[in-house]
N, CA, C and O atoms as a CHARMM CRD file, in Angstrom:
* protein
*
  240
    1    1 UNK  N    -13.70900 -17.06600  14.50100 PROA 1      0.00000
    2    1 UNK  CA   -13.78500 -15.65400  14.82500 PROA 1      0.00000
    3    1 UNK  C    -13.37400 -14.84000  13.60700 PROA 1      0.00000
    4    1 UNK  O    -12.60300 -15.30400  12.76600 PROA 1      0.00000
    5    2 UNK  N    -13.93800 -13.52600  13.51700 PROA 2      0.00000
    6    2 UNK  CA   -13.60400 -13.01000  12.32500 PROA 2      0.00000
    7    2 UNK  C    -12.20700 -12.20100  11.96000 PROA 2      0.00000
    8    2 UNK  O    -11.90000 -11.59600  12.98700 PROA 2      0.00000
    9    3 UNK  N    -11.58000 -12.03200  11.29000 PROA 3      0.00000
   10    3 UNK  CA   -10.29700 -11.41900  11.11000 PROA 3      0.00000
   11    3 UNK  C    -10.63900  -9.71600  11.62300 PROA 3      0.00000
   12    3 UNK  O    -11.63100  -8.99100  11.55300 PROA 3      0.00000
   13    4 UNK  N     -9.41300  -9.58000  12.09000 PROA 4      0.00000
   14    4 UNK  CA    -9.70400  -7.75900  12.25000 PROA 4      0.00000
   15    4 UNK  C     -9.34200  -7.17000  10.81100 PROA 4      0.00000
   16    4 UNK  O     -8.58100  -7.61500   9.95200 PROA 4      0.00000
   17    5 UNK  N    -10.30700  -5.77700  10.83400 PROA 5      0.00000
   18    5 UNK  CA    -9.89600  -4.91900   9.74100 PROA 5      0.00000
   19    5 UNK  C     -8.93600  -4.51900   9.62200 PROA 5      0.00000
   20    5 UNK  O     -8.33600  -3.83300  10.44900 PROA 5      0.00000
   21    6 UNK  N     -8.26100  -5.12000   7.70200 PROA 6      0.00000
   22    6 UNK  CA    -6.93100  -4.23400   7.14300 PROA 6      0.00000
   23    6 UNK  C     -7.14200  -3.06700   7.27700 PROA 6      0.00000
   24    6 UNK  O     -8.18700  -2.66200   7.78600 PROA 6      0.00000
   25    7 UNK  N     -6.00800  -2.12100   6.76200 PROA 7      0.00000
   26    7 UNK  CA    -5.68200  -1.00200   6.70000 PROA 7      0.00000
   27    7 UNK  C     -6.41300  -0.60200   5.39800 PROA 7      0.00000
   28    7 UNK  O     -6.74200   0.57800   5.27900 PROA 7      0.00000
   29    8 UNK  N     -6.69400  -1.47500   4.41600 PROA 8      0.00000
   30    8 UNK  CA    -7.08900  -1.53500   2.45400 PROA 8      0.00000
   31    8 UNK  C     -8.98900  -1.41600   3.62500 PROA 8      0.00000
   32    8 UNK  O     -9.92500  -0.61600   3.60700 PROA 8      0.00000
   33    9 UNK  N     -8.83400  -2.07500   4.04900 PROA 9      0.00000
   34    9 UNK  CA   -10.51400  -2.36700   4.51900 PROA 9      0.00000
   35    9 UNK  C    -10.68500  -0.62800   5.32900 PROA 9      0.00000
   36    9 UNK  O    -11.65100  -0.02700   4.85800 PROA 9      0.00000
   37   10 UNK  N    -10.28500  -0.21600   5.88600 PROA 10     0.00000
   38   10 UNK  CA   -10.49900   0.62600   6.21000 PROA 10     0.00000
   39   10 UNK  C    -10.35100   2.12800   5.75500 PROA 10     0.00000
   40   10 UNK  O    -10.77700   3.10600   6.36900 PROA 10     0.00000
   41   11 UNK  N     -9.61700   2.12100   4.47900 PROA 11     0.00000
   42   11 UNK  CA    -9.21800   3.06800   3.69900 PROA 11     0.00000
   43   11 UNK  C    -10.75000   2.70700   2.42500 PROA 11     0.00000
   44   11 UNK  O    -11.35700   3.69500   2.01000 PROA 11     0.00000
   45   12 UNK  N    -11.00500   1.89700   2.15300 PROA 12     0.00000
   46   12 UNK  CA   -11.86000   2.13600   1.32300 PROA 12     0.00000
   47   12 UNK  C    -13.84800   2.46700   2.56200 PROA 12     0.00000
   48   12 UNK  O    -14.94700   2.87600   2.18800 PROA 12     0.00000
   49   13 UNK  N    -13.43100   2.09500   3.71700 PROA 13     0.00000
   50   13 UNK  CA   -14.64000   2.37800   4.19900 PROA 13     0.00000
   51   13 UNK  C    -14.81800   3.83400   4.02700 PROA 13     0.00000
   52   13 UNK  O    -15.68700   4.40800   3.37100 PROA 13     0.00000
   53   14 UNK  N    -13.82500   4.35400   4.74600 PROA 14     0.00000
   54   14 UNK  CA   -13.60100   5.76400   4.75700 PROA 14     0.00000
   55   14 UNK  C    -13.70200   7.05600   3.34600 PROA 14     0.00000
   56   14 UNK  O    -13.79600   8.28100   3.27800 PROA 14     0.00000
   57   15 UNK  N    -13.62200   6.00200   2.47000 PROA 15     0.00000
   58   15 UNK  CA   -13.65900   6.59100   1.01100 PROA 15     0.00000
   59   15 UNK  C    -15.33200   6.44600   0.89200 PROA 15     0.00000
   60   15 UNK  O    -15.95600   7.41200   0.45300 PROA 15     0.00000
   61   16 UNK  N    -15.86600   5.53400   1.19000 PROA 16     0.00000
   62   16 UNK  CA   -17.48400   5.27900   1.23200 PROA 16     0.00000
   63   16 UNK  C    -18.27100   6.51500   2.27000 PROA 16     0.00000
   64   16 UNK  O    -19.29800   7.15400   2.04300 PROA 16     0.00000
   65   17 UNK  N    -17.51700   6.54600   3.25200 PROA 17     0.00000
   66   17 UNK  CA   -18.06200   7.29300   4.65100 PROA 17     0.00000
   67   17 UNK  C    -18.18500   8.63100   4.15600 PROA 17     0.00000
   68   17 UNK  O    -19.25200   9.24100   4.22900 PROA 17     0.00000
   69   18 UNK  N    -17.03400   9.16800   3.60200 PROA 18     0.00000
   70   18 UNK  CA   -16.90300  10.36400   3.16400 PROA 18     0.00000
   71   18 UNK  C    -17.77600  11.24600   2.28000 PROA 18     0.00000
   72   18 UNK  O    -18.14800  12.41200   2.41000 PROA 18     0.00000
   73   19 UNK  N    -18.07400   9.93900   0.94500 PROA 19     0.00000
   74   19 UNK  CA   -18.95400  10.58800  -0.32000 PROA 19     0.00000
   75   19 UNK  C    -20.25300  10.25400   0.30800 PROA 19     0.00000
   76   19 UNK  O    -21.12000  11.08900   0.04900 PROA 19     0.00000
   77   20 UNK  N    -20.72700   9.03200   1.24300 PROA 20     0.00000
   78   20 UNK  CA   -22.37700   9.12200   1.96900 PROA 20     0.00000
   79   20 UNK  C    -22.43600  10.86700   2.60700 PROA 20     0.00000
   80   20 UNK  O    -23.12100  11.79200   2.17000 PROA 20     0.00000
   81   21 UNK  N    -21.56700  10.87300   3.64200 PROA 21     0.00000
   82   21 UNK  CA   -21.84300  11.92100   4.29200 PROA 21     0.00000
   83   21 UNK  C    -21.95600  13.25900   3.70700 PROA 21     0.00000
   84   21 UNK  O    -22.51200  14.17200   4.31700 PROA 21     0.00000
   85   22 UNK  N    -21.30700  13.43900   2.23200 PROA 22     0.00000
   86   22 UNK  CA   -21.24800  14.59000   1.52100 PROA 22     0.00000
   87   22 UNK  C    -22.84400  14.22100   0.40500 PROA 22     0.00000
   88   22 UNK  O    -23.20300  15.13800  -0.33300 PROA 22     0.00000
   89   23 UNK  N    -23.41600  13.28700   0.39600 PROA 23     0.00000
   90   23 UNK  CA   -24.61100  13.07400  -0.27400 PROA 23     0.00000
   91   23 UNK  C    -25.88600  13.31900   0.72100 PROA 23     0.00000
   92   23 UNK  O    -26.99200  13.77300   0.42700 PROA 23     0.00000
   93   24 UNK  N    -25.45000  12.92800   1.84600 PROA 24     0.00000
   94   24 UNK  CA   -26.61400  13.33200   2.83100 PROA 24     0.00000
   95   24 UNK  C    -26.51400  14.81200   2.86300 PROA 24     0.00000
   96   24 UNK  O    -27.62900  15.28700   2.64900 PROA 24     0.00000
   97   25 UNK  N    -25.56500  15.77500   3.05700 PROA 25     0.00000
   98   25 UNK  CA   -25.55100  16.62700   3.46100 PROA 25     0.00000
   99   25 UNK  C    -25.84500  18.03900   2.02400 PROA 25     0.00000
  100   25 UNK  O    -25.86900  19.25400   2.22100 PROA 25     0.00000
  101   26 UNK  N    -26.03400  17.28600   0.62600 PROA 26     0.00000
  102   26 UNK  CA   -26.80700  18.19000  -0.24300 PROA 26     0.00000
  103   26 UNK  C    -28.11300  17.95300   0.21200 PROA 26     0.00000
  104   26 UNK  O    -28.88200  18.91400   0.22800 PROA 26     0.00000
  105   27 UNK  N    -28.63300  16.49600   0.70600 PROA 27     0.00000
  106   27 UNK  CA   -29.90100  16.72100   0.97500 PROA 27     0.00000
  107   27 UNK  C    -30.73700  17.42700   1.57700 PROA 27     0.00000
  108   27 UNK  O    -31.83100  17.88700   1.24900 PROA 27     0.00000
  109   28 UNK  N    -29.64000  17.51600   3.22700 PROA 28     0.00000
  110   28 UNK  CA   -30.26900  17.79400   4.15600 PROA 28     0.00000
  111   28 UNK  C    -29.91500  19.89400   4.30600 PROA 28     0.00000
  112   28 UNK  O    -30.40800  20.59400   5.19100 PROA 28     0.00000
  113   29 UNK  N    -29.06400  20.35900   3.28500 PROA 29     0.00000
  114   29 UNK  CA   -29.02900  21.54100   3.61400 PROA 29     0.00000
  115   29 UNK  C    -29.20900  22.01600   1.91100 PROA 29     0.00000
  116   29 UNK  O    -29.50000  21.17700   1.05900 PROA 29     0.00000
  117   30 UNK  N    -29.01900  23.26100   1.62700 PROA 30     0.00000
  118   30 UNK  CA   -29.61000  23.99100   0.48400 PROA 30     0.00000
  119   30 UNK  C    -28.29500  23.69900  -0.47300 PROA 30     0.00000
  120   30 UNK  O    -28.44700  24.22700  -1.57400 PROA 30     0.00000
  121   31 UNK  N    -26.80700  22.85900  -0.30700 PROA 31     0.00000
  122   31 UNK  CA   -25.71400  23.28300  -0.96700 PROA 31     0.00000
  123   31 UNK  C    -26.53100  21.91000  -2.70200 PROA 31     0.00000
  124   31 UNK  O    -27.39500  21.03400  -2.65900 PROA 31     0.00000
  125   32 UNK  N    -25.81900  22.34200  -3.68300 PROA 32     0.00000
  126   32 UNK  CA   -26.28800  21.47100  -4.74300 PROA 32     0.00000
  127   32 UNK  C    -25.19500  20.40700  -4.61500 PROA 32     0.00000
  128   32 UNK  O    -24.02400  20.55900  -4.26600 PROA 32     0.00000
  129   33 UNK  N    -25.94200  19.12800  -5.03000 PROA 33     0.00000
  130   33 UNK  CA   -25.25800  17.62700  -5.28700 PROA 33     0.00000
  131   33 UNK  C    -24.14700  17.94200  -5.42100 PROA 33     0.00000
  132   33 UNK  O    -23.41800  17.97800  -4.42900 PROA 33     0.00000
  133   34 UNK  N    -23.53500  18.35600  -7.02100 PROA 34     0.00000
  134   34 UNK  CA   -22.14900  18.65900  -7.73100 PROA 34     0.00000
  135   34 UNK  C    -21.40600  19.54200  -6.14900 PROA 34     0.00000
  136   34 UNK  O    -20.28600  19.11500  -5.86700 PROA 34     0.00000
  137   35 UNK  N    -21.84800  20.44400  -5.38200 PROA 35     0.00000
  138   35 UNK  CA   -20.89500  21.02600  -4.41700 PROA 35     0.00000
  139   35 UNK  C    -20.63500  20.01800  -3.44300 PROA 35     0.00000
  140   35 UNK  O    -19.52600  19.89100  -2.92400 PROA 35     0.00000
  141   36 UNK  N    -21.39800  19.45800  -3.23600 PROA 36     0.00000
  142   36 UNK  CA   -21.47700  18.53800  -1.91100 PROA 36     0.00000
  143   36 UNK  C    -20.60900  17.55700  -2.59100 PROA 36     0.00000
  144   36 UNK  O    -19.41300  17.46700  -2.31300 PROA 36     0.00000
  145   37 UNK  N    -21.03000  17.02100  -3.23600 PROA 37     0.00000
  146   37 UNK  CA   -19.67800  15.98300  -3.57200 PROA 37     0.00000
  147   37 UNK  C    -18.23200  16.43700  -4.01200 PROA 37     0.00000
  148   37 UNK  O    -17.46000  15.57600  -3.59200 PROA 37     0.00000
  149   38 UNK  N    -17.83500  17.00300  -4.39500 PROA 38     0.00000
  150   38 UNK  CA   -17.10600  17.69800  -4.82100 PROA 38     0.00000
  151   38 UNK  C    -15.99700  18.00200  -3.13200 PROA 38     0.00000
  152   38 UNK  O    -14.77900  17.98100  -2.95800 PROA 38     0.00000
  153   39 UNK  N    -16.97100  18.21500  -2.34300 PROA 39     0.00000
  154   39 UNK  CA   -16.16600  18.93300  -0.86000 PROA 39     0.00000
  155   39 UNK  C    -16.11300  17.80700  -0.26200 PROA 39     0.00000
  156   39 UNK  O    -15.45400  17.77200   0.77800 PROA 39     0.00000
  157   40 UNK  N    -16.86300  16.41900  -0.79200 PROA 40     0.00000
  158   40 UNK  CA   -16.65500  15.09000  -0.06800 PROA 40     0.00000
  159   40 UNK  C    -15.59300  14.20100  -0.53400 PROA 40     0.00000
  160   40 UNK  O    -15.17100  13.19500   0.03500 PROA 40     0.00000
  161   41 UNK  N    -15.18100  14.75400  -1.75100 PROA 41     0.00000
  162   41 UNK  CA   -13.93300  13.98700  -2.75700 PROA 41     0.00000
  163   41 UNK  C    -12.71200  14.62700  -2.06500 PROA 41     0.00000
  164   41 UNK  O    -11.63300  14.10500  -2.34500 PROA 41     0.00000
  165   42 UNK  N    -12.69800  15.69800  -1.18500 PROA 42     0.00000
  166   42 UNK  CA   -11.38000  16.32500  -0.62600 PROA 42     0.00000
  167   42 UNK  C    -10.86500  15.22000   0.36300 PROA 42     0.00000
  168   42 UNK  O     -9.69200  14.86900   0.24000 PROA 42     0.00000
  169   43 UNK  N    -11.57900  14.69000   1.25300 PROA 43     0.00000
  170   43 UNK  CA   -11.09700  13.91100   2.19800 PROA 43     0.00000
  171   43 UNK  C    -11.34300  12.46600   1.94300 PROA 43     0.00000
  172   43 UNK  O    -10.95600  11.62000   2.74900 PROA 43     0.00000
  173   44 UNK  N    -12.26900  12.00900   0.33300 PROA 44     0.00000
  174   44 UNK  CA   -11.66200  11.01500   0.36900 PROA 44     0.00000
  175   44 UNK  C    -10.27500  10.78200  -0.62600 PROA 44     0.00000
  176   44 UNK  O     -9.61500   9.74300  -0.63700 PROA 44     0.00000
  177   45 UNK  N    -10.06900  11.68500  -1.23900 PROA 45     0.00000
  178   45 UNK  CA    -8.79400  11.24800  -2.01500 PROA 45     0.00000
  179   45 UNK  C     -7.35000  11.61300  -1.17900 PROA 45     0.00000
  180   45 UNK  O     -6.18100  11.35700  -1.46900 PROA 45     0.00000
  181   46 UNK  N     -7.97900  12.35700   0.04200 PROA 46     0.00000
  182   46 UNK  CA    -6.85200  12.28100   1.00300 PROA 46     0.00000
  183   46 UNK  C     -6.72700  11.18600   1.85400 PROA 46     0.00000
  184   46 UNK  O     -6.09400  11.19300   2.91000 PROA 46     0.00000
  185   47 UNK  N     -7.42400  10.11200   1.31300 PROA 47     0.00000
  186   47 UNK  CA    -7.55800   8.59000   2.05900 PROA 47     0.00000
  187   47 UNK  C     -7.11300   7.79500   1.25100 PROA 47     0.00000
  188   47 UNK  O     -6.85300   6.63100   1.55700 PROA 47     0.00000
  189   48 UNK  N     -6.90400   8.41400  -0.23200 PROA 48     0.00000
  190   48 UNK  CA    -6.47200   7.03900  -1.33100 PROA 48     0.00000
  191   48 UNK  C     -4.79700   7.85300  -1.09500 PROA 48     0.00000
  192   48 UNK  O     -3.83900   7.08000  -1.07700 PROA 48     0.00000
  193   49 UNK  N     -4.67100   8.52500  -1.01900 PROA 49     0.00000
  194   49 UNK  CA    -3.14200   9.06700  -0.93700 PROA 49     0.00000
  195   49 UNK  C     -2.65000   8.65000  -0.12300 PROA 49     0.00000
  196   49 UNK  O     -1.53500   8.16600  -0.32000 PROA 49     0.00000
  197   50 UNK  N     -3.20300   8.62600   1.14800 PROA 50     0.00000
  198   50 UNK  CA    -2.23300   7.44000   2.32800 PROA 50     0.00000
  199   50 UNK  C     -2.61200   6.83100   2.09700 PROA 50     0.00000
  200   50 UNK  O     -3.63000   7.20500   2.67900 PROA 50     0.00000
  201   51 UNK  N     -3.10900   5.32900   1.37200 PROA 51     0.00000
  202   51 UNK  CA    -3.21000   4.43000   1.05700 PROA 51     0.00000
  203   51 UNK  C     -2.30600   4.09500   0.06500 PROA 51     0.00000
  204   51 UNK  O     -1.80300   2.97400   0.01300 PROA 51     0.00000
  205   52 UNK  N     -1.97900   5.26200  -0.98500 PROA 52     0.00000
  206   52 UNK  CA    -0.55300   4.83800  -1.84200 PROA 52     0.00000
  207   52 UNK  C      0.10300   5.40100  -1.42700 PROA 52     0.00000
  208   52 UNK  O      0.59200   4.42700  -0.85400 PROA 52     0.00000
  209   53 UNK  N      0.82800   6.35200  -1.03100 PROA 53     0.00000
  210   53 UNK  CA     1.76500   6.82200  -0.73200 PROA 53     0.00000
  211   53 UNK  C      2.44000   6.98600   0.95700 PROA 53     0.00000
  212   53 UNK  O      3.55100   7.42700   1.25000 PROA 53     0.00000
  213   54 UNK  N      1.58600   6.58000   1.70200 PROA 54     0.00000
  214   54 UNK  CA     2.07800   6.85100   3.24900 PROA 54     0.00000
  215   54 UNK  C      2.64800   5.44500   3.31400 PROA 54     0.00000
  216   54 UNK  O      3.83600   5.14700   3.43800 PROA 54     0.00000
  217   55 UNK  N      1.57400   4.60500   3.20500 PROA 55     0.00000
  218   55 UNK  CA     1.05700   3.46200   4.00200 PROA 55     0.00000
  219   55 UNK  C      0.49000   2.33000   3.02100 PROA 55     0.00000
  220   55 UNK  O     -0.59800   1.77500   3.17200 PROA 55     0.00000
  221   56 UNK  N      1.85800   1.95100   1.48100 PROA 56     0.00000
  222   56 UNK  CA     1.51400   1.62500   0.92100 PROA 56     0.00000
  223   56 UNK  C      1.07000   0.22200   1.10000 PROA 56     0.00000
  224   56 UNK  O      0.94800  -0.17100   2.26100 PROA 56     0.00000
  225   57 UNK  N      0.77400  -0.70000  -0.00300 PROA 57     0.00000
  226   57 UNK  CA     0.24700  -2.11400   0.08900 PROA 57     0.00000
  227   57 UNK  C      1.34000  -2.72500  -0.01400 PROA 57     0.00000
  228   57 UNK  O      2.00800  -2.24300  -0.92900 PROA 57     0.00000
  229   58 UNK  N      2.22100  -4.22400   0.90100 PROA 58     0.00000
  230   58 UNK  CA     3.30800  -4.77800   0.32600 PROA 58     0.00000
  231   58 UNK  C      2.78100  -6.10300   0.58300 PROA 58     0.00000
  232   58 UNK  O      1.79900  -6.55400   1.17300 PROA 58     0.00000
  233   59 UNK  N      3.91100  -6.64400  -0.15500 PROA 59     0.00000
  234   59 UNK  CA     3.95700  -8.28400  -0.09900 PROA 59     0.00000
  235   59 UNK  C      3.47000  -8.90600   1.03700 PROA 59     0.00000
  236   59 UNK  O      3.49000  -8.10700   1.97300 PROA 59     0.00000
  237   60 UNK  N      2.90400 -10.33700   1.45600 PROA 60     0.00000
  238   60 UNK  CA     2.72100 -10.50200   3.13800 PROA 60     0.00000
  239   60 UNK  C      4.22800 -11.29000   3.20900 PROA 60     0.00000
  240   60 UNK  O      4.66900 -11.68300   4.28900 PROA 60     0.00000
């Protein structure tokens, strides 16, 4: 059976989820690439920050 998802596994999905959804969404509306990503880097670097700093990585 497969292992459940880390916390590292799910912090980097969410870093993926974030910049797709801010790339679809220059497509699909009039804002340019550089804005759209740019407003998609807000919530993922608020995912690498609890990832170091909340909820860091330790020893097992």
């Amino acid at each position: 059976m497969a292992e459940a998802l880390s916390t590292a596994d799910l912090v980097l999905a969410s870093i993926a989820i974030a910049m797709a959804l801010s790339a679809f969404g220059a497509v699909a509306t009039s804002l340019s690439v550089a804005v759209a990503m740019a407003a998609g880097s807000i919530p993922a670097t608020g995912s690498i920050g609890y990832a170091l700093f909340y909820n860091p990585p330790t020893d097992a």
